[in-house]
C-alpha atoms as an extended CHARMM CRD file, in Angstrom:
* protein
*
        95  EXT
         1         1  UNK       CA             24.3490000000       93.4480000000       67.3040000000  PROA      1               0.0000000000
         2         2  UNK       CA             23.9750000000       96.4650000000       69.5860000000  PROA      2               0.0000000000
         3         3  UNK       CA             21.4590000000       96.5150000000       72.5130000000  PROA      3               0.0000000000
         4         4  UNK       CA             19.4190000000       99.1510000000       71.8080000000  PROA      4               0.0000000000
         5         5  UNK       CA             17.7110000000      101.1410000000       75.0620000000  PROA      5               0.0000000000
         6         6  UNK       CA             13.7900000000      102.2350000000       74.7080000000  PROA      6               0.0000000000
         7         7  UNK       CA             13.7230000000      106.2840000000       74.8580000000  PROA      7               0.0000000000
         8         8  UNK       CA             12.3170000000      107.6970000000       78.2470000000  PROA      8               0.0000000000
         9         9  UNK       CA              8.5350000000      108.5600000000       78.7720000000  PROA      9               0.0000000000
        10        10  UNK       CA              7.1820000000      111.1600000000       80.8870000000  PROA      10              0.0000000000
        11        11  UNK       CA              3.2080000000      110.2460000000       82.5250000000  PROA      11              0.0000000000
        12        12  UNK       CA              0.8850000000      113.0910000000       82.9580000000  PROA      12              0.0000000000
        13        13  UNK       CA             -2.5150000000      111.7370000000       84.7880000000  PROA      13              0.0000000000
        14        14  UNK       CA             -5.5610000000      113.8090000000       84.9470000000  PROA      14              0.0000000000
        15        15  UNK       CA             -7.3950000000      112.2510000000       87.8160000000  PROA      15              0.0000000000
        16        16  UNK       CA            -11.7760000000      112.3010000000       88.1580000000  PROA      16              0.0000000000
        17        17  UNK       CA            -11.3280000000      115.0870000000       90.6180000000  PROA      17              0.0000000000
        18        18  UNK       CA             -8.4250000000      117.1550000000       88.9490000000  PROA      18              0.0000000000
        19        19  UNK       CA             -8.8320000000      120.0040000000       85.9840000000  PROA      19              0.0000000000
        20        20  UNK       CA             -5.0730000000      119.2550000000       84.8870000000  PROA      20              0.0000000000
        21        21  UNK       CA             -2.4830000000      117.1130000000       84.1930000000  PROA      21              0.0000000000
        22        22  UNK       CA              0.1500000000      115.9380000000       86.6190000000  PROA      22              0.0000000000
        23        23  UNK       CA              3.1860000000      114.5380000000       86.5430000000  PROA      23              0.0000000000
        24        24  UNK       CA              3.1370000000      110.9030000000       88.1310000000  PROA      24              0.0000000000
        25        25  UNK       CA              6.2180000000      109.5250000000       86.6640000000  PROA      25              0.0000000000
        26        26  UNK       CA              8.5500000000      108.3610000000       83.9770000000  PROA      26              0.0000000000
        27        27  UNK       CA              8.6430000000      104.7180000000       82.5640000000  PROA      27              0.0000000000
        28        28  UNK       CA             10.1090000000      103.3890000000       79.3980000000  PROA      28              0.0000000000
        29        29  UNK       CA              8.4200000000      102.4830000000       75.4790000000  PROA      29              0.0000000000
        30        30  UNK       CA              9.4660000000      101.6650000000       72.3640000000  PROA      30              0.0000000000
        31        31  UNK       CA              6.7400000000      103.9260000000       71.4850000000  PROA      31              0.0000000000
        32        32  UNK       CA              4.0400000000      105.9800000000       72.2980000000  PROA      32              0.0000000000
        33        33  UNK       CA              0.9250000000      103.8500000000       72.1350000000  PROA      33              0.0000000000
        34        34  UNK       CA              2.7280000000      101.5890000000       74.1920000000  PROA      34              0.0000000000
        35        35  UNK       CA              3.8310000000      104.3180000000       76.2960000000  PROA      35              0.0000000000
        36        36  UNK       CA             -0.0340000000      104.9830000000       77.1680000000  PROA      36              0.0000000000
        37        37  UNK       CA             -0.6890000000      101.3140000000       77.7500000000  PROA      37              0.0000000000
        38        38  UNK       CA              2.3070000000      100.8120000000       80.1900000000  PROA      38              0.0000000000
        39        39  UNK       CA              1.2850000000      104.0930000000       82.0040000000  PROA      39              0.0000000000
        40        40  UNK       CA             -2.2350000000      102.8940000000       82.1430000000  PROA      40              0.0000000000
        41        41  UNK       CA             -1.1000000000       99.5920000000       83.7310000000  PROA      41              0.0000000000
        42        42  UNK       CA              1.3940000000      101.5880000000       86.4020000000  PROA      42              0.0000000000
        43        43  UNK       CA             -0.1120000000      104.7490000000       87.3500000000  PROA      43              0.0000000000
        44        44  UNK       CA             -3.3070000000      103.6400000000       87.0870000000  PROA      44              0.0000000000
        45        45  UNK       CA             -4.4080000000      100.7110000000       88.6850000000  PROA      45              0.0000000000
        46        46  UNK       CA             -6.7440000000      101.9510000000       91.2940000000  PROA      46              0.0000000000
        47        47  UNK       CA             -9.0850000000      104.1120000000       88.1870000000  PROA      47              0.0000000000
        48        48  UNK       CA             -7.4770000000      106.9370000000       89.7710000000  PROA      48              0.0000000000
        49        49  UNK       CA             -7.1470000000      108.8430000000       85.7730000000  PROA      49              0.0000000000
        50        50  UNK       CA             -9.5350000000      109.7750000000       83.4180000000  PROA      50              0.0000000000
        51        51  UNK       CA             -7.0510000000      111.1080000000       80.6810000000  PROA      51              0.0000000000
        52        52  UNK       CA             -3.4040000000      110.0420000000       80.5100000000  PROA      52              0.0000000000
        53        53  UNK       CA             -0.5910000000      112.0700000000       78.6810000000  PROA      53              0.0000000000
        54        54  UNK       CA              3.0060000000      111.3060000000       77.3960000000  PROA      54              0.0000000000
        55        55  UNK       CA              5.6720000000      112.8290000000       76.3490000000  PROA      55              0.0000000000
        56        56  UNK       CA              9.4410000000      111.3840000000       75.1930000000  PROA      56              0.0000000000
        57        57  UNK       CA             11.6080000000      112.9570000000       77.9570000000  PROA      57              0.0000000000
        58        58  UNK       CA             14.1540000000      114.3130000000       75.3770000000  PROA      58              0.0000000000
        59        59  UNK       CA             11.0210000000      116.6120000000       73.9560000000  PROA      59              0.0000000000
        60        60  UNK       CA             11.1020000000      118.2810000000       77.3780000000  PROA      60              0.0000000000
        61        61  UNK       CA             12.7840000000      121.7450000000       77.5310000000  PROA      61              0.0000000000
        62        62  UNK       CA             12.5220000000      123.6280000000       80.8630000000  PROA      62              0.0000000000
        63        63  UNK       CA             13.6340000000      126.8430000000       82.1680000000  PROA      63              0.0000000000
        64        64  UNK       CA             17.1200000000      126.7490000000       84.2490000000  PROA      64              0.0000000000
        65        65  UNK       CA             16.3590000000      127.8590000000       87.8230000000  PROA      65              0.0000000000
        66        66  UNK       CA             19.5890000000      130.5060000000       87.7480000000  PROA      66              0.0000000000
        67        67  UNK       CA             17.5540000000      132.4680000000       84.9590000000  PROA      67              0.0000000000
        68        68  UNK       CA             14.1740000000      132.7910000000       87.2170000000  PROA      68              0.0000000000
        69        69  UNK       CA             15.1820000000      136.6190000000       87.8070000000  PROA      69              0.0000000000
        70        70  UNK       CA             15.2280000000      137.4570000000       84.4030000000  PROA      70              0.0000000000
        71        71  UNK       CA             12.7330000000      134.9490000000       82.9950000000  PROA      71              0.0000000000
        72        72  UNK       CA             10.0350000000      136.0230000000       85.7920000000  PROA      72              0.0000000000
        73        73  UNK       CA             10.6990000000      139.8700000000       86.1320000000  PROA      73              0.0000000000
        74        74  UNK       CA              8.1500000000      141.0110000000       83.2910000000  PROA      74              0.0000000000
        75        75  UNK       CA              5.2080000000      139.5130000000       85.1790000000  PROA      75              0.0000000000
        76        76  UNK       CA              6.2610000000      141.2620000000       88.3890000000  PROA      76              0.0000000000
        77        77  UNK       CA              6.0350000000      145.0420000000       86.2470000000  PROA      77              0.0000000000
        78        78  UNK       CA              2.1150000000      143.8940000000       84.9640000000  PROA      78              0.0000000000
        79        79  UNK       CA             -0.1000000000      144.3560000000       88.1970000000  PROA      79              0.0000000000
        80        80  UNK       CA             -2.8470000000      144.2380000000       85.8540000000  PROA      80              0.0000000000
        81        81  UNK       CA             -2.2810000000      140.8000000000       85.4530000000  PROA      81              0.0000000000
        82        82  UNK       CA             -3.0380000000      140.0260000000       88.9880000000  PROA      82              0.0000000000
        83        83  UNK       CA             -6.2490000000      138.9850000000       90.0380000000  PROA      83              0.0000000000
        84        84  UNK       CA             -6.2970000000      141.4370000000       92.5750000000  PROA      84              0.0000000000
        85        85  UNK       CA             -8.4590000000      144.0080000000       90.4320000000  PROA      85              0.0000000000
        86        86  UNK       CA            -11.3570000000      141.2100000000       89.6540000000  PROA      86              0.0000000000
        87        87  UNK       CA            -14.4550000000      140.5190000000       91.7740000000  PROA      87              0.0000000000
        88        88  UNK       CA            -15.0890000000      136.7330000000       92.0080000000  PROA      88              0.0000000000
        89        89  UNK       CA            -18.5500000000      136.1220000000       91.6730000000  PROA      89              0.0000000000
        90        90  UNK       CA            -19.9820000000      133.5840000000       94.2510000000  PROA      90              0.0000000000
        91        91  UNK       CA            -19.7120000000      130.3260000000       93.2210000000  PROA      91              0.0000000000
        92        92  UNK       CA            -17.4480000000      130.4220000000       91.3540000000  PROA      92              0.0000000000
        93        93  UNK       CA            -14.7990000000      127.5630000000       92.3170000000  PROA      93              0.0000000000
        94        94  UNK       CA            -11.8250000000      127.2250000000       90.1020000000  PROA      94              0.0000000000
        95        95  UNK       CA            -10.4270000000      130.3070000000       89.2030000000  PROA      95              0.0000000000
């Protein structure tokens, strides 16, 4: 009999303060409802989360950092994009 490995997790915490998900770590589950539970248990000991997110590692796809020129250049030719034509209304605090 082979010795199977549990896939890789990544943890996304939302903490009482925050607006959106950050990456706090990696830890390993046979699945994902035990996933939650073990992240709950590590990254979360202190009720520092309100929401907790996670994703199998090998369901990550990210950009490669050599590509950044290409992959980034379209946003730089959109000015109207930029907040920089807006008026923030007073009090307003996350935007």
């Amino acid at each position: 009999m082979t010795k199977k490995e549990w896939p890789l997790w990544e943890v996304f915490i939302r903490s009482k303060a925050g607006l959106n998900h950050k990456h706090v770590g990696s830890l390993r589950a046979a699945d994902a409802h035990m996933a939650i539970e073990n992240a709950r248990d590590v990254y979360t000991r202190r009720s520092e989360g309100i929401s907790i997110w996670v994703v199998e590692s090998n369901n990550l796809v990210a950009s490669d950092p050599s590509d950044a020129d290409s992959l980034f250049e379209p946003a730089d030719s959109k000015v109207y994009r930029h907040p920089t034509f807006y008026d923030v209304p007073d009090g307003i605090s996350h935007m």
